[in-house]
N, C-alpha and C positions, 0 to 999 in steps of 0.2 A: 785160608786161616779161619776164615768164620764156620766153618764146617768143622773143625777140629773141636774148636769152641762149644760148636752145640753136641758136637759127639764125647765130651766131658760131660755133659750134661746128661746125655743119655744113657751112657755106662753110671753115671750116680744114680740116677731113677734107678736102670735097670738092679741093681745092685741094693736099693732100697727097702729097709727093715721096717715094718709095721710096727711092732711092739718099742723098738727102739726107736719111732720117730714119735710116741706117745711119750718114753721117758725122756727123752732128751731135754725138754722143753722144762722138766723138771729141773733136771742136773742143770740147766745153765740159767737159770733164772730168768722165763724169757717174760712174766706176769707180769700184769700192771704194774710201776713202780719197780722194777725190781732190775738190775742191773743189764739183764740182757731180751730187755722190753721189746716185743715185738719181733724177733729172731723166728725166722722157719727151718723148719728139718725135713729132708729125706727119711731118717735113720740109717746112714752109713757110719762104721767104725773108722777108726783112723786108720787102722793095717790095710784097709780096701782102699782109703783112700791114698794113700802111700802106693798103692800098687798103680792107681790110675796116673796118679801124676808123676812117675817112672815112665810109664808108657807114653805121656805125652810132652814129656818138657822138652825134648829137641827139635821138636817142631811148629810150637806154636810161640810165636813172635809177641813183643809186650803189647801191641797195640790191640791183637786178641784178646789180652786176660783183663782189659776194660772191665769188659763187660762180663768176665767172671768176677772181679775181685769185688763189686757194687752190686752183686747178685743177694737178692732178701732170702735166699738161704745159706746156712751156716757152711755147709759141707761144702758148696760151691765156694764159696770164698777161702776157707782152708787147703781145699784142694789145689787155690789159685797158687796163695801161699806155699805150700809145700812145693811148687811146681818152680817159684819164684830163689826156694833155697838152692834147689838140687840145678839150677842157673846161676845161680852167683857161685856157688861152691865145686861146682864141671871145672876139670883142667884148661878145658877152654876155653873158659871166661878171661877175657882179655879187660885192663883197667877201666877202659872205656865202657864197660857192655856194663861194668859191675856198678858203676855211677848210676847209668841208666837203669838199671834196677833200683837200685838206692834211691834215686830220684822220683820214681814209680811205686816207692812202698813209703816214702812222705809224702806223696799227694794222695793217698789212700788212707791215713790212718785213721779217717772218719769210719772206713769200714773192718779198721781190725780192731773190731770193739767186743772182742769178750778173752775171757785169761788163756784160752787156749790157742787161740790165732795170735796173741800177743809171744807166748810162750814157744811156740811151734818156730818162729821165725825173726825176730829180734835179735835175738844174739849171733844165730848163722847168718843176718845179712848186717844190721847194722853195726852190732859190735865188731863184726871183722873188717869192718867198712872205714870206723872208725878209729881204730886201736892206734893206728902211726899217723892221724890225721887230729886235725881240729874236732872239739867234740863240743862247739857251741851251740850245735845244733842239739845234740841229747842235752844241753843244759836246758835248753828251751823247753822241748817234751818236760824236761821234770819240774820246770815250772809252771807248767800248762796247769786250768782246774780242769782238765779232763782226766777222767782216771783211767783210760786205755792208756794216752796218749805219759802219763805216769808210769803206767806200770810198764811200756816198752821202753820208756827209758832206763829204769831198774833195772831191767830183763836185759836188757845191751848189753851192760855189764856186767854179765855171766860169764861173755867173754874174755872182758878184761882179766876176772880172779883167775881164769884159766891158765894165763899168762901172768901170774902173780904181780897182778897189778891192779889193789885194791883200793887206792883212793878215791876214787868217782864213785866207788859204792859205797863208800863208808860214808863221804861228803852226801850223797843222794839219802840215806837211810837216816843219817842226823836230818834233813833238812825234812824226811817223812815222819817224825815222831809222832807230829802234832795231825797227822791224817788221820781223814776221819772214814776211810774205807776198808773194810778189814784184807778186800784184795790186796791194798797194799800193805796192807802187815803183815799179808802172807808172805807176800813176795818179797820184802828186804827180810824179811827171816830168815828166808830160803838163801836169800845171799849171803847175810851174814853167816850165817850154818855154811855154805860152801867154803867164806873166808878160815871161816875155824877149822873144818877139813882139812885147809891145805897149810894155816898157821895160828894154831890154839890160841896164841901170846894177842894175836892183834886181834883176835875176837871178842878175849877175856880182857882187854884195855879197852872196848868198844863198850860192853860192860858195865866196866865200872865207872864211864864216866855216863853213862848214860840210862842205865837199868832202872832206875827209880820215876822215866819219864815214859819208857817203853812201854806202848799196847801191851796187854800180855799175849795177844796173838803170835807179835813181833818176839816177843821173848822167849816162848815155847818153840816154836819154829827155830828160830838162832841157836837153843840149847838140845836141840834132839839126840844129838851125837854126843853129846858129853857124857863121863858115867854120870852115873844117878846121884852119887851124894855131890856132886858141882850141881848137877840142875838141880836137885830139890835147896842147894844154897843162893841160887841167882832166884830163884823165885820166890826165896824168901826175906830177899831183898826188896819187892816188889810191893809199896805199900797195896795195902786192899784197899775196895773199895768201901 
């Protein structure tokens, strides 16, 4: 198994972009101060990396991806993750096997620290982990001050709206008004805007009791789909500053 392990590694090298492991560092903010401090790159895309972890997720066991998912570079770890989905989500994932991932992706969420590894894998393992289960554990996450350990719980509940079943994000996104990171204002936008998708009425009561408190990140994000004369009316609802 540890031979698998380093041969993930060596298809990520081998497959590594120069120019794209100069920009990356951009796009994810890895600067001093800046949310995703200290992060290393390859330069591998995610469609390459989607293809390695295809190739290798029936055969390498959780006790291998240790030591990918705690790896100081990004594409290492995502790769881990994506590897981690396409195992919980196999026909043959038995109740048992899908806990023991679940279990293996809360003792890691020190290293799913930036919007994409949160993004990429929250919703395919936790939220469907969760949906018929106790979800005290994502209340925890949303109570966390970390803001991964935040936004995967938002992000869990992707699932739920999918399954029209929107109160843990509606509850999660009242209790994020007062965040002070715009990651998460993206991110209950983006749910909220999903809620609306699938039911206009509970997006536009989420709204109106709340529109006057909302980020305007949060608010722009939640109104993207609506015509234009509602959004240019919610956001002139929106005192300035």
């Amino acid at each position: 198994m540890k031979q698998i392990s380093q041969n993930i590694i060596s298809d990520l090298k081998r497959v590594s972009n120069k120019e794209k492991a100069e920009f990356f560092p951009k796009f994810f903010k890895v600067g001093p101060g800046e949310y995703g401090e200290g992060d290393k790159f390859f330069g591998v895309t995610v469609p390459i990396q989607r293809q390695i972890a295809k190739k290798y997720y029936k055969n390498i066991d959780l006790n291998s991806l240790e030591s990918l998912i705690t790896s100081p570079f990004h594409e290492v770890r995502l790769t881990t993750l994506l590897i981690l989905v396409l195992k919980f989500t196999s026909k043959t994932c038995n109740e048992l096997e899908k806990k023991e991932i679940v279990d293996f992706y809360l003792r890691h969420t020190k290293y799913i620290n930036n919007w994409d590894l949160v993004d990429s894998s929250a919703d395919k393992i936790l939220g469907e982990y969760f949906f018929r289960r106790s979800r005290k554990i994502l209340d925890q996450l949303q109570k966390s001050k970390n803001l991964w350990k935040n936004r995967i719980a938002i992000l869990s509940t992707f699932y739920f709206i999918r399954k029209d079943d929107f109160e843990d994000t509606l509850r999660y996104c009242e209790s994020y008004l007062s965040h002070k990171h715009d990651l998460i204002h993206k991110a209950t936008g983006w749910m909220l805007r999903e809620i609306g998708n699938r039911d206009p009425n509970v997006l536009k009561n989420f709204l109106k009791s709340h529109v006057s408190k909302m980020p305007r990140t949060m608010l722009r994000y939640s109104i993207e789909k609506l015509p234009e004369k509602e959004r240019k009316f919610w956001l002139s609802q929106k005192p300035k500053l």
